[in-house]
Biotite code that builds the C-alpha atoms (Angstrom):
import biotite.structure as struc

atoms = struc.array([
    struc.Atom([28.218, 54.226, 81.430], chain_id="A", res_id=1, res_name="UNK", atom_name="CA", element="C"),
    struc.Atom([29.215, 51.315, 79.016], chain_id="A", res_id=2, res_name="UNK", atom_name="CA", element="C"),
    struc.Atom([31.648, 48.965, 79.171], chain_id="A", res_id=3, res_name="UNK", atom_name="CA", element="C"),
    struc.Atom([34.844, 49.186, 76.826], chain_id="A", res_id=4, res_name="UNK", atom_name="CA", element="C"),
    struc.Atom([36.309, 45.879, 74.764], chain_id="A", res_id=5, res_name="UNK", atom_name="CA", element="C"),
    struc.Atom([39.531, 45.503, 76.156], chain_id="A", res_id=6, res_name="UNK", atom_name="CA", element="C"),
    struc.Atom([42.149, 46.629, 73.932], chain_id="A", res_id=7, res_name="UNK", atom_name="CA", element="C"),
    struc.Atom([45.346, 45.113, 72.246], chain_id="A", res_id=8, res_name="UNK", atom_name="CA", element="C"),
    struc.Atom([47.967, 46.711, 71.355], chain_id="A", res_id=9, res_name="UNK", atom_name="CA", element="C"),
    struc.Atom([50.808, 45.172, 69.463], chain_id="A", res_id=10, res_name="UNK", atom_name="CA", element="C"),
    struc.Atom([54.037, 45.957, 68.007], chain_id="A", res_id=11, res_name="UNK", atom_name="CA", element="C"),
    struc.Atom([55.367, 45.023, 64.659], chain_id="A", res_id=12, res_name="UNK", atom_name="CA", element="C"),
    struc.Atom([59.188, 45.303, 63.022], chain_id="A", res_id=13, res_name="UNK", atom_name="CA", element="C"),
    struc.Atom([58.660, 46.934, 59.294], chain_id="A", res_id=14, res_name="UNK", atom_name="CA", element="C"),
    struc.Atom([61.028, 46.914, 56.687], chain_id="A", res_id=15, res_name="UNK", atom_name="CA", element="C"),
    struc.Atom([60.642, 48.844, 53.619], chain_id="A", res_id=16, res_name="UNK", atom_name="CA", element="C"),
    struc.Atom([59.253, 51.957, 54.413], chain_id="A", res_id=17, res_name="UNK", atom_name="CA", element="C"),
    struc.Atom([61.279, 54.982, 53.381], chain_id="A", res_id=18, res_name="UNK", atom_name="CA", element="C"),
    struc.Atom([58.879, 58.349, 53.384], chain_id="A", res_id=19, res_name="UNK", atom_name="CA", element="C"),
    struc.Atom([55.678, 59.543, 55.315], chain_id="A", res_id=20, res_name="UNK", atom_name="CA", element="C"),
    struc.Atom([53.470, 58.365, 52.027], chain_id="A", res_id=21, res_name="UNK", atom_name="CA", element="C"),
    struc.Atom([54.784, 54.822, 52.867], chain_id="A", res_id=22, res_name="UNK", atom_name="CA", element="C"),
    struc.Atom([53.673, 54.974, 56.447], chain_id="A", res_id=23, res_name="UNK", atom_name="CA", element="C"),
    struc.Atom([50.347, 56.166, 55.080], chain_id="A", res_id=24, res_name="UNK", atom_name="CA", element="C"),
    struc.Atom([49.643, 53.452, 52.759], chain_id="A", res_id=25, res_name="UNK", atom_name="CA", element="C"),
    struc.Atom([50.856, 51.022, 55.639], chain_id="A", res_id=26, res_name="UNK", atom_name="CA", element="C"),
    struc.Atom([48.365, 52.875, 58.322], chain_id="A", res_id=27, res_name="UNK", atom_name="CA", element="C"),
    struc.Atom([45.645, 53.021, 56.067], chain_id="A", res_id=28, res_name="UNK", atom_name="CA", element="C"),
    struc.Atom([45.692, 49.131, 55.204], chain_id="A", res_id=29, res_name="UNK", atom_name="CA", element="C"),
    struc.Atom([46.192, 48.321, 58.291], chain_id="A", res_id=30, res_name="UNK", atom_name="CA", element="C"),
    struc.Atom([43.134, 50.200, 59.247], chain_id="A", res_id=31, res_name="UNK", atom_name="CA", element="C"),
    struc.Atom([40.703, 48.407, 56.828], chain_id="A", res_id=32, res_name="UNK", atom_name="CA", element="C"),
    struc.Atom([41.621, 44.733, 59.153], chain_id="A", res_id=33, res_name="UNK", atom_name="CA", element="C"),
    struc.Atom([39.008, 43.940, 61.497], chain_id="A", res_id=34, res_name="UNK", atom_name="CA", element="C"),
    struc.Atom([38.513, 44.961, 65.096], chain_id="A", res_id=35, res_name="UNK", atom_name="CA", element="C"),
    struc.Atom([41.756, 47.635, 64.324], chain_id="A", res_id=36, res_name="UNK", atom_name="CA", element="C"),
    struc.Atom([40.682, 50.842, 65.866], chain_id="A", res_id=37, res_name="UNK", atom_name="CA", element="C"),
    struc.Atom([44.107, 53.052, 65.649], chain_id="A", res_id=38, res_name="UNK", atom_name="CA", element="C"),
    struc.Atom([47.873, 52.650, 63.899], chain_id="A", res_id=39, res_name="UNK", atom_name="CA", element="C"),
    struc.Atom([50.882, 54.501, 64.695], chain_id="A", res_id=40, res_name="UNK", atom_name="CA", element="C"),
    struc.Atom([54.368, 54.393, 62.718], chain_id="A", res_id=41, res_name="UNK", atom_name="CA", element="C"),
    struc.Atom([57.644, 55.298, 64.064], chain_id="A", res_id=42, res_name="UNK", atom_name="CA", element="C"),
    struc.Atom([59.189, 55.454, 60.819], chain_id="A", res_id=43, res_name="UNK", atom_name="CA", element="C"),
    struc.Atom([62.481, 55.200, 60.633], chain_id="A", res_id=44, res_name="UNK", atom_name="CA", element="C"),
    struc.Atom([63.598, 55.460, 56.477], chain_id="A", res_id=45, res_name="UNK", atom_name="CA", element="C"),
    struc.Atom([65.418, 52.732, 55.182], chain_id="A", res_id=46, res_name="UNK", atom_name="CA", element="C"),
    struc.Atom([65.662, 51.108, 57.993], chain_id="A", res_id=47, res_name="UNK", atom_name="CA", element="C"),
    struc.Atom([63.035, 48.664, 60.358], chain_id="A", res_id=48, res_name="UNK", atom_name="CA", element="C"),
    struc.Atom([60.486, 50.809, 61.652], chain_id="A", res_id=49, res_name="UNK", atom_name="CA", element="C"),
    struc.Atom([57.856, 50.226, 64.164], chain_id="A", res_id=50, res_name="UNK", atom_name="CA", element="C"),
    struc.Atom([54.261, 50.007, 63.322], chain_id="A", res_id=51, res_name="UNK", atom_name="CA", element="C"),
    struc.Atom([51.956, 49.928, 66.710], chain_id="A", res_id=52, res_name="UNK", atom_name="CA", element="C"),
    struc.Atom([48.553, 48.677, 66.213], chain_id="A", res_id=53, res_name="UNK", atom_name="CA", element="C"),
    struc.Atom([45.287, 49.027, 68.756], chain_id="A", res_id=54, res_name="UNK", atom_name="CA", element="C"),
    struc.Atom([42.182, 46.860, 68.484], chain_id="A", res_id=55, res_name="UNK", atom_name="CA", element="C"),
    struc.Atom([39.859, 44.869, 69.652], chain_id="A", res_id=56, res_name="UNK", atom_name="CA", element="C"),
    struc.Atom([41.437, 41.525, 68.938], chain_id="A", res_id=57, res_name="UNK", atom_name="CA", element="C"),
    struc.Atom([44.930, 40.409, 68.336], chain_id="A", res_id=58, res_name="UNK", atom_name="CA", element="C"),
    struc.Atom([46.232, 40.051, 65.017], chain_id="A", res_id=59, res_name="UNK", atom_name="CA", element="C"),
    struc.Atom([47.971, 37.001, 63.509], chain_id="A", res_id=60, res_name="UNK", atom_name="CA", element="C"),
    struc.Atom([51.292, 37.698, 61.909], chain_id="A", res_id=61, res_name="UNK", atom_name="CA", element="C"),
    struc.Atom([50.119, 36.842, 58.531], chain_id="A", res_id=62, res_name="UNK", atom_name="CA", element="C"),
    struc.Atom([47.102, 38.854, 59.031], chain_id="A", res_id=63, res_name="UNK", atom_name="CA", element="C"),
    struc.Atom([49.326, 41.724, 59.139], chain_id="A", res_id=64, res_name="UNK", atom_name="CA", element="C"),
    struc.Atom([51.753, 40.367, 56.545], chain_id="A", res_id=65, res_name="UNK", atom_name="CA", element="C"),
    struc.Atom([49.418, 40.214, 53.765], chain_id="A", res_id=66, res_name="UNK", atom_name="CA", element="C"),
    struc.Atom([48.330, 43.585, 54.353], chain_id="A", res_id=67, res_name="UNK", atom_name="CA", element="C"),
    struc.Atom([51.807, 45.111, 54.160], chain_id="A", res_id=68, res_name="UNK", atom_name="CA", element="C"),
    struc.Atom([52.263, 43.783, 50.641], chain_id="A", res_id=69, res_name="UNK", atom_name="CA", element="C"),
    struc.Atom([48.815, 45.151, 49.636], chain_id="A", res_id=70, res_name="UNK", atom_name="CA", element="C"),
    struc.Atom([49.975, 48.645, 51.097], chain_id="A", res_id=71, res_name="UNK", atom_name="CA", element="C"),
    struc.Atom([53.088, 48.067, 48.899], chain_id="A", res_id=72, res_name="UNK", atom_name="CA", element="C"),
    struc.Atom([56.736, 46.426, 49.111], chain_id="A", res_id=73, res_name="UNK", atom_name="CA", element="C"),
    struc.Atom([56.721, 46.527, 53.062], chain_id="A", res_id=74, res_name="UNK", atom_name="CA", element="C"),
    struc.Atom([57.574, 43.277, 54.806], chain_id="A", res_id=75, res_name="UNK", atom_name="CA", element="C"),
    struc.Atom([57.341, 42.391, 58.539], chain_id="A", res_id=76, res_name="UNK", atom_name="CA", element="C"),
    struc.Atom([61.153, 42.357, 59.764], chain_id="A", res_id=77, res_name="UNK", atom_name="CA", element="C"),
])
């Protein structure tokens, strides 16, 4: 049996997202940042919505910053 990395899972306040296409260009950026191994939105449109991220290692604020405004005009809340 082998051993599993533990696993991190944090939650971040996103502003900006309005439709599912947004919270697919949000989840797939997010996905491309190392050691991130799943991303789930709970969009809520026009207003903050939650983005939960799994993975290996935590994830600086910036980290996830700059990716939001390579996924579009989403901004950490």
């Amino acid at each position: 049996m082998t051993e599993q990395a533990s696993q991190h899972v944090q939650a971040f306040q996103v502003t900006g997202m309005t439709c599912g296409h947004c919270a697919g260009a949000v989840t797939e950026e997010l996905k491309q940042l190392p050691g991130v191994v799943d991303v789930s939105v709970d969009l809520v449109a026009d207003g903050t919505s939650t983005v939960k991220v799994t993975g290996t290692e935590a994830l600086s604020d910036d980290l996830v910053a700059t990716a939001l405004e390579e996924a579009g005009d989403y901004q950490l809340a």
